[in-house]
Every structure is written in C-alpha cells, then in structure tokens.
C-alpha positions in Angstrom: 4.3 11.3 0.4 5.3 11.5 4.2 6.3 14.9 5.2 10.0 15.4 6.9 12.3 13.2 6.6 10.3 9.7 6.8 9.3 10.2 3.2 8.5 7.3 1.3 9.6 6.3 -1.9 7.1 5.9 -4.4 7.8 3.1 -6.8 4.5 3.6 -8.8 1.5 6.1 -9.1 0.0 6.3 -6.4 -3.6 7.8 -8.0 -4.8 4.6 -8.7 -8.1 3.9 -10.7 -8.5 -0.1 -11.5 -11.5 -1.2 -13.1 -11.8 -4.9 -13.1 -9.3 -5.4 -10.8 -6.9 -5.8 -13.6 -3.9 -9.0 -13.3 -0.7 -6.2 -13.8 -2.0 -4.0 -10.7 -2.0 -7.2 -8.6 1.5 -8.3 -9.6 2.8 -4.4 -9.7 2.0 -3.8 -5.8 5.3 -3.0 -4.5 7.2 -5.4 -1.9 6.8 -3.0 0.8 3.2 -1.5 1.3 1.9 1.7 1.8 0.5 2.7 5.2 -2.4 3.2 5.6 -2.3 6.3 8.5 -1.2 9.5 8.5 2.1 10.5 10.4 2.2 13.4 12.8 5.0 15.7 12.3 8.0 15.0 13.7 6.9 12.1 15.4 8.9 10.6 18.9 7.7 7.5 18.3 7.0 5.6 15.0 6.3 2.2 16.3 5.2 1.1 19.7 6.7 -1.9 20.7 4.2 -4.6 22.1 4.4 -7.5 24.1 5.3 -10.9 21.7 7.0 -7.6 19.7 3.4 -6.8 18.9 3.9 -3.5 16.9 1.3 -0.6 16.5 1.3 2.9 14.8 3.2 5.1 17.0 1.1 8.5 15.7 -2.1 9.2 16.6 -1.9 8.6 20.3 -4.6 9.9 22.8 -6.4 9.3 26.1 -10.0 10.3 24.6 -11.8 10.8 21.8 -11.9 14.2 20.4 -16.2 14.1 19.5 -16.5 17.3 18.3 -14.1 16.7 15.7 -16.0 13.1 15.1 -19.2 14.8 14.6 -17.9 17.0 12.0 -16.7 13.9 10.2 -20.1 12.4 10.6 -21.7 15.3 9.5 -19.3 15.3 6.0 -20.5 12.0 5.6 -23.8 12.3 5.9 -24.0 15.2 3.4 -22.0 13.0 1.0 -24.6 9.8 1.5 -27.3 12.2 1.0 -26.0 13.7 -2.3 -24.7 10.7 -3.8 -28.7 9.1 -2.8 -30.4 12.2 -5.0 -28.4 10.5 -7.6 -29.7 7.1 -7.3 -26.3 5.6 -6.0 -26.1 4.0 -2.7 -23.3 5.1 0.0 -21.9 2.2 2.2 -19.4 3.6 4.9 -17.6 0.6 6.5 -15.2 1.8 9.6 -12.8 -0.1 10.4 -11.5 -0.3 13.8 -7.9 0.4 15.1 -5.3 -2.7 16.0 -5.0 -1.5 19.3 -8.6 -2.5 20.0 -7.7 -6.3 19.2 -4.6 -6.6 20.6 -5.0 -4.4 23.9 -3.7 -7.3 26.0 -0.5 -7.0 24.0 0.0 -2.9 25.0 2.1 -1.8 27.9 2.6 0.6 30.7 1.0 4.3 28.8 0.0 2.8 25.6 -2.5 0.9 27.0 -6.3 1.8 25.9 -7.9 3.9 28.5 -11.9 3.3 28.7 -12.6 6.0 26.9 -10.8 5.2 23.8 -12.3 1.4 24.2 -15.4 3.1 23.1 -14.4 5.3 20.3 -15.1 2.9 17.8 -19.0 2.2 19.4 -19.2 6.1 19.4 -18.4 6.5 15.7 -20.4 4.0 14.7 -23.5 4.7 16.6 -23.2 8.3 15.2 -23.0 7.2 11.9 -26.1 5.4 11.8 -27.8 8.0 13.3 -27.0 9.9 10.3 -28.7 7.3 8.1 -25.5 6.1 6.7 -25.3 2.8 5.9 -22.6 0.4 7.2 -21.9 -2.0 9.9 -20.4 -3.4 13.4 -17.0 -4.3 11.6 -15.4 -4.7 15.4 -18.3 -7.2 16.4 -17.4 -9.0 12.6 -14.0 -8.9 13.3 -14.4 -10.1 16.6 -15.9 -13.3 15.5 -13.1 -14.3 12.9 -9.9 -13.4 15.9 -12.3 -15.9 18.4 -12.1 -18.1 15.6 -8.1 -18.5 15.9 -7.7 -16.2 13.0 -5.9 -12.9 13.0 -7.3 -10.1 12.2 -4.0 -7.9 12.1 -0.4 -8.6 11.2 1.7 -8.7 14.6 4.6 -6.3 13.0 2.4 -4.4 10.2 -0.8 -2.2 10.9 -3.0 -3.7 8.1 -5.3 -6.7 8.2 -5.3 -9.9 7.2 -6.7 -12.0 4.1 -9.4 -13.8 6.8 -10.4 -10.0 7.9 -10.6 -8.2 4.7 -12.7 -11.2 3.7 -15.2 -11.1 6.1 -15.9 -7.4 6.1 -15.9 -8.1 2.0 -18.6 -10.5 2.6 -20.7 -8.6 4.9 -20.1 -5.5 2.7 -21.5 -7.7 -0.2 -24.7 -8.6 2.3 -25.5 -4.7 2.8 -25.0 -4.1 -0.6 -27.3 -6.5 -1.9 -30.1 -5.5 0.6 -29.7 -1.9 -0.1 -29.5 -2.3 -4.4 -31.4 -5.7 -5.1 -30.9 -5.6 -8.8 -26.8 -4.5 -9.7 -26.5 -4.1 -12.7 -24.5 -6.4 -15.3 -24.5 -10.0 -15.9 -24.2 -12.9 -13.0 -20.4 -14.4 -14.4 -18.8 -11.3 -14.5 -17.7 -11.2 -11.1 -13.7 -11.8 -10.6 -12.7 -15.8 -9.4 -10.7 -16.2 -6.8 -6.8 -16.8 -7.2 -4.9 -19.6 -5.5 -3.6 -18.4 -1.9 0.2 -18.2 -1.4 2.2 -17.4 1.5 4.9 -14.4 1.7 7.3 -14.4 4.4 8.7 -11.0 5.4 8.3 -8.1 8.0 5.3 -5.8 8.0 5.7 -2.4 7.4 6.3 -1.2 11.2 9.3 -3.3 11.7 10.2 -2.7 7.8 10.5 1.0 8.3 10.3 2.3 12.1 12.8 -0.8 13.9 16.6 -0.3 13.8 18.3 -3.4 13.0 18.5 -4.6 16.1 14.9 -4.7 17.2 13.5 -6.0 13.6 15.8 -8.8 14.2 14.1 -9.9 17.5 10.9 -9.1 16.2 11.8 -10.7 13.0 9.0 -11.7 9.6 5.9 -13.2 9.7 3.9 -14.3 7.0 1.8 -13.0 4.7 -1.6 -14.9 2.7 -1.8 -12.9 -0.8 -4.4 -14.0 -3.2 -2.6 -14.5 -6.7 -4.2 -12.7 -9.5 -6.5 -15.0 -11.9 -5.5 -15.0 -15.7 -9.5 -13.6 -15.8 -8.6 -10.5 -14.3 -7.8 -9.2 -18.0 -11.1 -10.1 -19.3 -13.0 -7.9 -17.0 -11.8 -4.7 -18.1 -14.1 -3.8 -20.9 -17.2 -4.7 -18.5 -18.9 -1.4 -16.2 -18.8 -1.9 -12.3 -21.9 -1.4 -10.7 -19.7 -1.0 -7.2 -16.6 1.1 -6.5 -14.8 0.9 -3.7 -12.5 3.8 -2.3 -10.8 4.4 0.8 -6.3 4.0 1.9 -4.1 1.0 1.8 -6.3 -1.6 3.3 -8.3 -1.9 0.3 -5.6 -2.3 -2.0 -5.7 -5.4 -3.9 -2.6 -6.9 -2.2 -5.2 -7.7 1.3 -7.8 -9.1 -1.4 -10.9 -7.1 -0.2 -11.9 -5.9 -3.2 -11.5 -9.0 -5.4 -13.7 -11.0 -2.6 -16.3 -8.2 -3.1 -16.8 -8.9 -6.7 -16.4 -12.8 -6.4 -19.5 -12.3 -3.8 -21.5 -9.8 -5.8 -20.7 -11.8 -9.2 -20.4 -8.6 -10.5 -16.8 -6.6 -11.3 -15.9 -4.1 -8.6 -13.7 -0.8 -9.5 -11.3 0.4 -7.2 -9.5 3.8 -6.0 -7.2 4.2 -3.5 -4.1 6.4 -2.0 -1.8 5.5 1.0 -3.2 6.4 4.1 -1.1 9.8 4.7 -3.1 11.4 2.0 -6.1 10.8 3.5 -9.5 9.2 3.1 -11.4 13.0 1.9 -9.6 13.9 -1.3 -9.8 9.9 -2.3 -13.1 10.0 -2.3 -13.1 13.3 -3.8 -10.7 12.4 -6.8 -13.2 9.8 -8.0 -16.3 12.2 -7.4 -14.5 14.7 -10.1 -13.3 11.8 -12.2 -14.0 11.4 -16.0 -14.9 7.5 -14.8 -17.4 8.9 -12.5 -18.9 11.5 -14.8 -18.9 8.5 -17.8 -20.1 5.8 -15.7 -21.4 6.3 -11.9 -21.7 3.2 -10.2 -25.3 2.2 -8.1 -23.1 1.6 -5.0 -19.8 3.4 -3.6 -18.1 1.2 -0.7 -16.1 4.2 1.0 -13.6 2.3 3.2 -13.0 4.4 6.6 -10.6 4.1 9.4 -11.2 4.8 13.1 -7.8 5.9 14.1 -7.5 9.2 11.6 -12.1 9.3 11.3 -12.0 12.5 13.5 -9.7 14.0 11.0 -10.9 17.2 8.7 -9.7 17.3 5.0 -8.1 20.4 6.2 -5.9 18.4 8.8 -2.3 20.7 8.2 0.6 18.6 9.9 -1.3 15.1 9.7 -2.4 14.8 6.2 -0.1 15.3 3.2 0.1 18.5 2.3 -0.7 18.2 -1.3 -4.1 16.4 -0.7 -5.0 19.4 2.1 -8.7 20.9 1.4 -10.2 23.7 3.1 -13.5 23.4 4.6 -14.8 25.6 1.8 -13.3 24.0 -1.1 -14.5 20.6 0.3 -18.1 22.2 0.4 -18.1 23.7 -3.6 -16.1 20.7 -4.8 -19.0 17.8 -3.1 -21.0 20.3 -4.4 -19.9 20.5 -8.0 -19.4 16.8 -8.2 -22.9 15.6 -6.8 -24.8 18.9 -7.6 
C-alpha cells in the first residue's frame, strides 16, 4: 500500500466491512499494525526521534497550517453532513488531534511545534462547527485522560491508547445519543466488553522506520488490547444503527469501536483502510456499498485525523495512488451515493 520502496505487506484484505464487530476480525489483526498516515514520497525522515526515544511520524512536517486547503476539507464535509441529513442519517465528525500536540515537551531542536501549528487543531475544529457538523473538542477530552496519568499515545507507535480511544468512544456515544434519541434495535444487543490483556512489543515507528540499533535503545512498550468476547459471533445477524469509518485508529485492535456499541447497547458496524489510503475514498467505499444501499445506518461516526485533514482526495504523492479521486469524481460519486 505505501508507494516506493516502504511498501507494506499486506497480510489480509485490507477493505474491511465488520458488522458486529465479529470474534475472527479481532483475533485476525495482524501483529504489526497499519498506519494510520500517509507517507510523503521519498521521505528523509520516517521517524523523528524524541526525547525518552519519544517517536513521531516523520511525514507531514510544516511550520503552519495550510487553511486554504483546510477549508476545502471543511467544505467536503459539510456537503457530506448535509446529504447524508436529507436522508435522515446523522453525521458525527470526530477529529482527532496529532501526537505531537501531547507530547511537544518531548520534540527537539526544528521539530518542535511552532505557535501556529499549536493551533491547527483549534482552527479545524472551530471551522467544522461552523459548518454545522457535528463533533467535538477531542484535544480538551484527551487532555483530561493524559492529566489523569494516562497516555493518550504509545511512546514508539503513532496510534492511541485503549484509555484514549475509550474516552472519545464514550463522548462519541454522548453526541450520538443527543443527536438520534431513539437508535434503533433492542437494548442487549450492544457488544460486552472482553477481558484486558497486555502485549509487549514495539509500536509501529520503531517496528519499521529504527535500524537495529536505535529500536534496541528505544526498545517495546506495552500494549492494553481488549480480547474479543465469545458474543461477538452472536451479533452478526442483528442491523447496526451506527457505522463508524475512518484509518487505523478505529480498528478493533485500539477497542473504539467495541466501547461504542457497549455504550450505545446497540451493535456498531465498522469500515476502515490504513491511513495511506486515505480517510475520502473510506468513506466513499461504504457510501456505494451494497451494506449501505440494504441497510443505512441513523448515524455514521466518520473518524478524522488532524495531521493529513487538509488533504484533498486528489492528494497525488501523499495518498495511495489506487484510492486517488479527482475533485470531479468525488462530486458525481457523493452525489450518486446520497442523491
């Protein structure tokens, strides 16, 4: 899936529809994870190295926000809410924020934040609900759980943790219920939570961008994975009133989407592609779906990212180039889905 030579294998499909949050999707994740941001092409730097051997994405890099390019990802969004709304289903539009904002103390030297990019996630936010779509302060949520003593972050890995995706699936859950009072289905269906166990290994940074060397001193940390409940299998006969879409974070290896439907007592379907192929055709996929057409759901959670947000569908060089769409064919596909 990753252009040039930093290609990734791909151990199992990555076009991934689970509806019920099914027991062999949790136990088929692979060891190693898919990221869950694009690469630019031929990349200098893969991994910045931290303080503590903090990692972070390498790609992506800036001084400032690029706003105009923001605002035409606001504006995308905001004619998807509105579509999907003269269909009677609900858009929520959680954006989570970048590592780097939670662990600036831990950047050096010309990685460090400038004020500017401090803001980006405030900006984004503030434009969203300007546009009426619904969502959020995920950094303010997230905020609360790191002052808590938890991370929010692995320290060598660029996804979050169990306490993070948690939180954002319970405040996800809040906005939901506010916004669709009755969901459909019956209270009981919603998926119980497994037993938490503890994996000890290195995050995907050090697992794939470190020579030997400096994965050694940065060495594993470990990981809290929700085991998948033997009443995962009965759930996947029952209709989801929610789907959530979006990259890597909401795969069910970081357990966001099972603590949505243990909240909402009510199942929860789930689509989603490593980060490289890029949050637009995701969402799109499902949009032109059989499941879609058969069965919309009240409420789609579509799971956003603030590093790669200001990126088109048309993004050549930063997206995969199989999941590339032009302007215009993003325009006449929304439109043919949600007509």
């Amino acid at each position: 899936m990753w252009g040039g030579p930093y290609a990734l294998p791909e151990p199992m499909k990555t076009d991934r529809f689970f509806h019920g949050l099914r027991r062999r999707t949790l136990l088929g994740l692979p060891a190693t994870l898919w990221l869950a941001t694009p690469a630019l092409a031929q990349p200098d730097i893969l991994a910045v190295i931290g303080k503590e051997h903090y990692l972070f994405p390498g790609w992506g890099t800036t001084d400032a926000p690029d706003w105009p390019a923001i605002d035409a990802s606001v504006a995308r969004v905001a004619e998807v809410r509105r579509r999907l709304a003269a269909r009677g289903i609900v858009l929520v539009a959680p954006v989570l924020p970048s590592k780097k904002l939670f662990y600036a103390d831990k950047l050096v030297g010309d990685d460090r934040l400038t004020p500017e990019m401090l803001g980006r996630y405030a900006g984004i936010r503030d434009r969203l609900a300007a546009a009426q779509v619904p969502g959020f302060d995920v950094e303010a949520l997230l905020r609360t759980v790191q002052a808590r003593g938890e991370a929010v972050y692995y320290r060598t890995d660029q996804h979050w943790t169990q306490a993070a995706a948690d939180a954002v699936a319970e405040a996800t859950a809040a906005l939901i219920r506010q916004l669709v009072p009755q969901l459909a289905g019956n209270p009981g269906t919603g998926m119980a939570l497994g037993t938490v166990a503890k994996e000890r290994r290195y995050g995907d940074l050090a697992e794939r961008f470190l020579t030997p060397e400096q994965r050694r001193a940065a060495g594993r940390e470990v990981f809290t994975v929700r085991r998948a409940t033997q009443q995962a299998g009965l759930l996947d006969s029952a209709r989801a009133p929610v789907h959530v879409t979006g990259n890597s974070m909401v795969q069910p290896y970081f357990g966001f989407p099972q603590k949505l439907s243990n909240v909402l007592d009510r199942p929860v379907s789930v689509n989603w592609k490593p980060g490289d192929v890029g949050f637009w055709v995701v969402l799109m996929e499902y949009l032109e779906s059989a499941a879609f057409r058969a069965e919309p759901p009240q409420a789609i959670v579509w799971q956003l990212f603030e590093p790669n947000f200001h990126l088109g569908p048309d993004a050549k060089g930063l997206w995969d180039s199989a999941s590339l769409i032009s302007e215009q064919d993003w325009s006449r596909r929304l439109a043919a889905a949600l007509p």
